[in-house]
N, C-alpha and C positions, 0 to 999 in steps of 0.2 A: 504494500500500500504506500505511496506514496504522502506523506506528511505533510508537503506544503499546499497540500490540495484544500480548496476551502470549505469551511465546516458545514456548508452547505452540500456537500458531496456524501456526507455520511447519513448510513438510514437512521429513521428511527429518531431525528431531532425536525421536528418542523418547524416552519417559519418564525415562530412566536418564540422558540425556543434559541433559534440562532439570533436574533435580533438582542434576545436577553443576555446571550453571550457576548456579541459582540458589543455592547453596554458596558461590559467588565472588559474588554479587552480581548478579548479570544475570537480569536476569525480563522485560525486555523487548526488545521485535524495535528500537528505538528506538537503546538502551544497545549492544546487539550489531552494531547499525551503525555505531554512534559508535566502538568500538571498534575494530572489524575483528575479524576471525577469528585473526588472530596477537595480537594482544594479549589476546583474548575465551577462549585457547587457554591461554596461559600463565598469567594470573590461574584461569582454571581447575583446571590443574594444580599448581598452588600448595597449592590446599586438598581435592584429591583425588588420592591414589596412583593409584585404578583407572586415570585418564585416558589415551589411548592416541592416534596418530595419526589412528585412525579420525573421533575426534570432531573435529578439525582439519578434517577430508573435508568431515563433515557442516556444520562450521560455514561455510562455504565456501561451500557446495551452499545452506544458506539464506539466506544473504544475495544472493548471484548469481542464486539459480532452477536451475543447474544441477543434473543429477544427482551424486549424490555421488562416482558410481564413475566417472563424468566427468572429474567434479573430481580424483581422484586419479590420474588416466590424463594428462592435459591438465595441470595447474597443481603438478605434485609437486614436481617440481624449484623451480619457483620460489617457494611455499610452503615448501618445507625452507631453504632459502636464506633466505629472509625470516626465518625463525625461528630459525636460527644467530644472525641479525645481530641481533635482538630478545634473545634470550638472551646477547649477549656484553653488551650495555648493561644487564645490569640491578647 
């Protein structure tokens, strides 16, 4: 896969969701690797109220390849957990 492809190339993130990203800064599939999805999640949320766990799913879901709903069926727990311990350091 190519990385500097724009995040707009990846499934599973829709319009609403890339706009929000690129809000925080994130325009590329690249950035949003380098990240992860817990960091990629709370920089987001920072500069967007809407933001919700869903987009957390999806951010997930595109880095991985898995499906989103997968992802939140499989990785919640330890996703929510990572994100407590993210949120207690900042």
């Amino acid at each position: 896969m190519n990385n500097r492809k724009p995040i707009s190339e990846l499934t599973g993130l829709g319009p609403k969701s890339q706009e929000m990203l690129a809000r925080a800064g994130i325009t590329t599939v690249e950035q949003l690797r380098k990240l992860g999805s817990i960091e990629a999640y709370v920089r987001t949320k920072r500069v967007n109220s809407a933001v919700n766990l869903n987009l957390l799913w999806g951010l997930e879901s595109a880095i991985t390849g898995e499906h989103w709903q997968d992802v939140a069926k499989k990785h919640r727990t330890s996703l929510l957990l990572a994100l407590e311990e993210r949120e207690k350091n900042v």
